[in-house]
C-alpha positions in Angstrom: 79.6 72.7 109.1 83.3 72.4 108.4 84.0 71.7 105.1 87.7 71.4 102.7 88.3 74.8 101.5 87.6 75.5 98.1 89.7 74.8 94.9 92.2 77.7 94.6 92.1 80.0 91.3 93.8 78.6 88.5 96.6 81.1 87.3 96.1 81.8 83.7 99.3 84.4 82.9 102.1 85.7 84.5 104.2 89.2 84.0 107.8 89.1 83.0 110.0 89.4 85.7 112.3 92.6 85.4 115.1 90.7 87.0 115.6 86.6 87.4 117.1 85.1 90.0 120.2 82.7 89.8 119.2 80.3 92.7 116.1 79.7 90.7 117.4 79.1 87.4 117.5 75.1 87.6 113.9 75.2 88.4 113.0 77.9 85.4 115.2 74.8 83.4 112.2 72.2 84.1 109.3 74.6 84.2 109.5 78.4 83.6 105.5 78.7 85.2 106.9 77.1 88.6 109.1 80.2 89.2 107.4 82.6 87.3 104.1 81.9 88.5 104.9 82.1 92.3 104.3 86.4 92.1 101.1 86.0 90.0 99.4 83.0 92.4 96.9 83.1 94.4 98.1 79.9 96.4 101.5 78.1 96.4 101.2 74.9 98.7 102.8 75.3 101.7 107.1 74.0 102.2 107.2 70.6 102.9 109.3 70.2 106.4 112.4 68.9 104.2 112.5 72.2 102.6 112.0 73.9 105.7 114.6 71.5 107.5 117.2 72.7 104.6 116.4 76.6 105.1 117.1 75.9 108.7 120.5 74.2 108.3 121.5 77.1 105.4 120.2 79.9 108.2 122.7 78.5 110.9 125.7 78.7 108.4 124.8 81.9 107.5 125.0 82.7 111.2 128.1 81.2 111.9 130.2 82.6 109.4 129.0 86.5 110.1 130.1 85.7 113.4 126.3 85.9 115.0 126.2 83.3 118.0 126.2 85.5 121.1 128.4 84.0 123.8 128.8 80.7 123.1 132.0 79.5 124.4 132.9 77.5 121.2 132.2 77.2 117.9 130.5 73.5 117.9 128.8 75.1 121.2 126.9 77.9 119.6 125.9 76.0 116.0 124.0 73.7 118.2 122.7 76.6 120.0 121.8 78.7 117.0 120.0 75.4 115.0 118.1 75.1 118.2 116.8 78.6 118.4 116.3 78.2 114.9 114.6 75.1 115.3 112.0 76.6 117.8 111.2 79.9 115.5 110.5 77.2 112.9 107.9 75.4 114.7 106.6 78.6 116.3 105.7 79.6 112.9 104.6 76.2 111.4 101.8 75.7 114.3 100.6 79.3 113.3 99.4 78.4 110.0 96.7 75.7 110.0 98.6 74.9 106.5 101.5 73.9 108.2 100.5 72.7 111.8 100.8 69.2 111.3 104.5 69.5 110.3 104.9 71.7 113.1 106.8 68.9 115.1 110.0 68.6 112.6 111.7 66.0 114.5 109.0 63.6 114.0 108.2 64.6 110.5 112.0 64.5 108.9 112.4 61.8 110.5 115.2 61.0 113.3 117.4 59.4 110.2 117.4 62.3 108.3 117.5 64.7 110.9 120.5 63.5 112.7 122.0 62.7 109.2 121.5 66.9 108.2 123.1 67.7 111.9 125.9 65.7 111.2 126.6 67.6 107.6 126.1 70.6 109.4 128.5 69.5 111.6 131.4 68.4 109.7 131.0 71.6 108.2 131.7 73.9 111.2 134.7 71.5 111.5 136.2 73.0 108.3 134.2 76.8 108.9 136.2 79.6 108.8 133.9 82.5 110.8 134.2 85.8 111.3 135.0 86.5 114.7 132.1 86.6 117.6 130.9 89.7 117.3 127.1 90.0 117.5 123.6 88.8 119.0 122.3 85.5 116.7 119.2 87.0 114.2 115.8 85.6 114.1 114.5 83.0 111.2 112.8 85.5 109.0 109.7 84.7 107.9 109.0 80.9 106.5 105.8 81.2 104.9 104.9 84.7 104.2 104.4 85.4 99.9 108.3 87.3 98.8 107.6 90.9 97.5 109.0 92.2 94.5 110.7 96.1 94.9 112.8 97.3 92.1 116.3 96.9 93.6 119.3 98.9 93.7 122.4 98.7 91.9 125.6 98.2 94.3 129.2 97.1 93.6 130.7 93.9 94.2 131.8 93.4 98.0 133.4 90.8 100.1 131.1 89.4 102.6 128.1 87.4 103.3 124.8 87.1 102.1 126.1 89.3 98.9 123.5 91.6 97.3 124.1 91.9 93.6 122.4 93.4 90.9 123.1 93.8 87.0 120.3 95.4 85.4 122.1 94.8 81.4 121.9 90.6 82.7 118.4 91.0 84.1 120.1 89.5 87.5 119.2 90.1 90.4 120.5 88.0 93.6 122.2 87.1 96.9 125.6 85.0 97.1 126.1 83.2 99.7 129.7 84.2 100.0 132.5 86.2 98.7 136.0 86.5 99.3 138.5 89.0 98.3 142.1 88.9 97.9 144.4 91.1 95.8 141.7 92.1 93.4 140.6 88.0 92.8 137.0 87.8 93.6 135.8 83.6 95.4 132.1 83.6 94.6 131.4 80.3 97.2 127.3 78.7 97.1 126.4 76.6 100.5 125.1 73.4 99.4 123.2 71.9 102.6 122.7 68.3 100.3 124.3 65.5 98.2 126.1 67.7 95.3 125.2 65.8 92.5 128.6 64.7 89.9 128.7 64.4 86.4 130.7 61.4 84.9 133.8 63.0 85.3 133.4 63.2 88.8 132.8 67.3 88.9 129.8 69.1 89.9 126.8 68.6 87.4 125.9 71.2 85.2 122.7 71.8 87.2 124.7 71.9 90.3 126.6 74.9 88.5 124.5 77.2 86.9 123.6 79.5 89.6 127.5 80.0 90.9 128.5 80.3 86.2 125.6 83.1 86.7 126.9 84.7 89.9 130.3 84.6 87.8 128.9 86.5 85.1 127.3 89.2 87.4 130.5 89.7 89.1 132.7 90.2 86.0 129.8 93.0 85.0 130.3 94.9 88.3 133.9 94.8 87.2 135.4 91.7 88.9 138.5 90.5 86.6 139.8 87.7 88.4 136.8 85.2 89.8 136.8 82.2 91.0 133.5 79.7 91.7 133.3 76.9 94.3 130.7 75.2 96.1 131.3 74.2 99.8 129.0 71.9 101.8 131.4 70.4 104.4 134.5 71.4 102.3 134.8 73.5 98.9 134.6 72.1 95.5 135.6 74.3 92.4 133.9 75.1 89.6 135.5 76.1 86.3 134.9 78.8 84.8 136.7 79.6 81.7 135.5 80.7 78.1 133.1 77.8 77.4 131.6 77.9 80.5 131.2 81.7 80.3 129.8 81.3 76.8 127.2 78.7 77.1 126.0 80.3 80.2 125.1 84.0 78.7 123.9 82.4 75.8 120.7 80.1 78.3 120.7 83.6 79.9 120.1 85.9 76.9 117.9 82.9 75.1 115.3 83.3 78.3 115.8 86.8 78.5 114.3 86.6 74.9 111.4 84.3 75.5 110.7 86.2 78.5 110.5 89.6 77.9 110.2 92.3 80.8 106.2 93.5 82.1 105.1 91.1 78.9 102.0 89.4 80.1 102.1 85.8 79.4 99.6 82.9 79.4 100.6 80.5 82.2 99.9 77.3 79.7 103.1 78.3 77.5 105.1 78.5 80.5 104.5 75.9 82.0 106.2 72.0 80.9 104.7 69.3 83.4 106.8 66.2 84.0 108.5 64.4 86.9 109.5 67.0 87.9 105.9 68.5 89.7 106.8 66.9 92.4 108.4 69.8 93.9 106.1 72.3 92.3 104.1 74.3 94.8 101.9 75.5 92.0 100.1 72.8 91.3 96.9 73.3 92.5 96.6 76.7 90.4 98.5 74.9 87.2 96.3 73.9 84.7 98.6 72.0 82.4 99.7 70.1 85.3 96.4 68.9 86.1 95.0 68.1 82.4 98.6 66.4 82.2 98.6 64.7 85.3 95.8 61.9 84.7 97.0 60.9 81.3 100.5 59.9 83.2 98.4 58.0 86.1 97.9 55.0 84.0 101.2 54.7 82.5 104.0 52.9 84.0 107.9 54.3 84.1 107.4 57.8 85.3 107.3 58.8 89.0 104.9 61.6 89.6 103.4 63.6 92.5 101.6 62.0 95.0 98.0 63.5 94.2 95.0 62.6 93.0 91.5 63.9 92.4 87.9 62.5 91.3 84.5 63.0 92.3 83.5 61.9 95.7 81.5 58.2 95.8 81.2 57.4 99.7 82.9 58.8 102.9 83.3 56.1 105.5 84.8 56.0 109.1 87.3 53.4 110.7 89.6 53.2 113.3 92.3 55.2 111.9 90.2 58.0 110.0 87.9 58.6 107.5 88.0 56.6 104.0 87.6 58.7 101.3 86.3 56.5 97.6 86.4 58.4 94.4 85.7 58.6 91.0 89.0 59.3 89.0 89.1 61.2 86.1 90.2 57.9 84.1 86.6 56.7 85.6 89.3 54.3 88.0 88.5 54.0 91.9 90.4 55.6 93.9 90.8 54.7 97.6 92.0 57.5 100.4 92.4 56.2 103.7 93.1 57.7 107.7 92.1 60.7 106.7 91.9 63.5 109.5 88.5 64.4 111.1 89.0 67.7 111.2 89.2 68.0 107.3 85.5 67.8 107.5 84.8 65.2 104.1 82.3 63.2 106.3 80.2 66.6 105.7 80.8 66.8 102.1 78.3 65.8 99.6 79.1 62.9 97.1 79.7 64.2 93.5 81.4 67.0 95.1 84.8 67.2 93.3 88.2 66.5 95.6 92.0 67.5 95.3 94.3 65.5 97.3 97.9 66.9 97.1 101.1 65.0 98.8 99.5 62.3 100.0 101.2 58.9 100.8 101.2 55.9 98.8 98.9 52.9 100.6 100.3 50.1 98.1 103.2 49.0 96.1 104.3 51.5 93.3 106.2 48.5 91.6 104.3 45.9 90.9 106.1 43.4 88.7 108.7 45.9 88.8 107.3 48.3 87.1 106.3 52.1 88.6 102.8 53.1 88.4 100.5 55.9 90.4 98.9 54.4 93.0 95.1 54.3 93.2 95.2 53.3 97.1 96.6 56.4 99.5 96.9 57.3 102.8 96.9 60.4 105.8 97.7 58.7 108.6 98.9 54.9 108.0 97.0 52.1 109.4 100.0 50.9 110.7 101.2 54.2 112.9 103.7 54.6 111.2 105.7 51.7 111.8 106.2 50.9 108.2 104.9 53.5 106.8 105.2 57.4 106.1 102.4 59.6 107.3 101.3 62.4 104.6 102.1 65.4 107.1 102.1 67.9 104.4 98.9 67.0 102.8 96.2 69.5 101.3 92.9 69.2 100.2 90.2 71.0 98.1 86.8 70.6 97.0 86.2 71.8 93.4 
């Protein structure tokens, strides 16, 4: 009998990282458990195909500007040759994880707005691209979904290149820049941005935007850099200051979490963690449990938008047209109503009481009724429309407690 696997372990503490890493510091921000939490998990949900779509779009940059698209006769020639290749690895390893087989197609799961809309970026990029010359075979993906190990690292100067390995052990950073340039001893620290780069009021990069190039900035002048400059490019480059007040203020968030987060301390996971909005990237969830005594509370409450998941005890499993319908039992005692629900999740064979965890579903209703936002209490798989309207929940996950 094929049942929904079993709720994952919650994650009740974490160890202090030796080392942090700058392209994770927005996130540590919002919720230091969602980055800290990733080594001690036993499950992170799988990346949704958006996140996948962006690490494919970064992995072709990469490419192009170490000079690694074989013998393509131009430049435009081989970045549509190398997003392809890319494209394929992708898939190859999305239909190889039953976690990630139903986003295996990325096309159809981004979307052929979005998708053409990200190819068109990564085009008017290469337009502006200044490559290193042709010189080598392109690389493979890397592995998409396969849990990052942690090695102590070791210490090497600054150089000018791609991919940038740099480690300061006195900062507690540890990292790869995307780019650096060298010229006459001045040191351009440059951070690919495959999306919108989000503007302050003053029409500069947001502080959040920042933070990882001000900490790359900070490493550099440790491994002895005197001159640096910071700029984020996505189709062009965009500076960043970086002058006493911003070198200040960011050593001072860097020593202040170096404080609260001291090195091999064991720490519980509850203190860590700050749920919010913000979840709705988390890939901890189903192990967080601040998230999920949190989450309910919000459900009822208007103004906030929150993940798409819900959770209750099972009350009837029917079967339509479309899929199975799932009725439950919130924890608010609400009904809850999930719809075209795949067969092969096997609920028709689980037994009502059981508990179930739905994670990134789709909405079935209107989130703003009378203009207000609420959290549904009608969802969706597969929509009874195919799709016409509206989106299907490809990366959806589910769990009996």
């Amino acid at each position: 009998m094929t049942l929904p696997p079993p709720m994952p372990v919650a994650l009740e503490s974490v160890t202090g990282p030796r080392y942090f890493s700058p392209s994770r510091f927005r996130e540590l921000r919002t919720c230091r458990l969602s980055v800290l939490g990733a080594a001690d998990a036993a499950f992170e949900l799988p990346p949704s195909a958006a996140a996948v779509f962006g690490t494919l779009l970064h992995h072709v940059r990469r490419e192009v500007v170490e000079g690694h698209w074989g013998v393509a006769a131009s430049l435009e020639q081989a970045t549509s040759e190398l997003f392809s290749l890319a494209v394929k690895e992708a898939e190859q390893q999305l239909r190889h994880d039953s976690r990630t087989l139903r986003i295996a197609s990325l096309k159809t799961v981004i979307g052929r707005r979005a998708w053409d809309k990200g190819r068109c970026r990564l085009g008017a990029w290469v337009s502006h691209a200044e490559p290193q010359a042709q010189n080598a075979r392109a690389r493979g993906l890397g592995p998409l979904l396969a849990k990052a190990t942690v090695d102590e690292p070791r210490p090497v100067p600054l150089v000018a290149g791609n991919e940038v390995h740099v480690v300061v052990p006195a900062l507690r950073i540890w990292g790869r820049v995307d780019r650096v340039e060298e010229e006459r001893g001045r040191y351009d620290i440059i951070d690919y941005k495959s999306g919108r780069i989000a503007l302050d009021e003053e029409g500069m990069p947001a502080d959040d935007e920042t933070l990882q190039l001000r900490l790359y900035g900070l490493a550099a002048e440790a491994l002895g850099a005197t001159r640096v400059r910071l700029f984020l490019e996505r189709e062009v480059r965009t500076p960043v200051a970086w002058d006493g007040v911003a070198r200040t203020a960011t050593r001072a968030e860097l020593t202040a979490l170096s404080d609260a987060v001291p090195a091999g301390a064991r720490i519980t996971a509850y203190g860590l963690a700050s749920p919010g909005g913000h979840c709705r990237i988390c890939r901890l969830r189903p192990v967080c449990r601040s998230y999920q005594s949190w989450a309910p509370t919000q459900w009822m409450r208007p103004g906030e938008e929150l993940p798409l998941d819900v959770w209750g005890t099972l009350e009837s499993v029917s079967r339509n047209g479309v899929g199975d319908e799932v009725r439950l039992r919130g924890p608010t005692g609400n009904l809850v109503i999930v719809s075209g629900l795949a067969s092969d999740r096997g609920l028709a064979s689980v037994a009502k009481e059981t508990r179930l965890f739905f994670f990134d579903l789709e909405r079935a209703e209107d989130r703003r009724p009378a203009g207000r936002l609420i959290h549904p209490v009608n969802f969706h798989e597969q929509p009874g429309d195919g799709g016409a309207l509206s989106r299907r929940a490809w990366s959806l996950q589910v769990f009996r407690g």
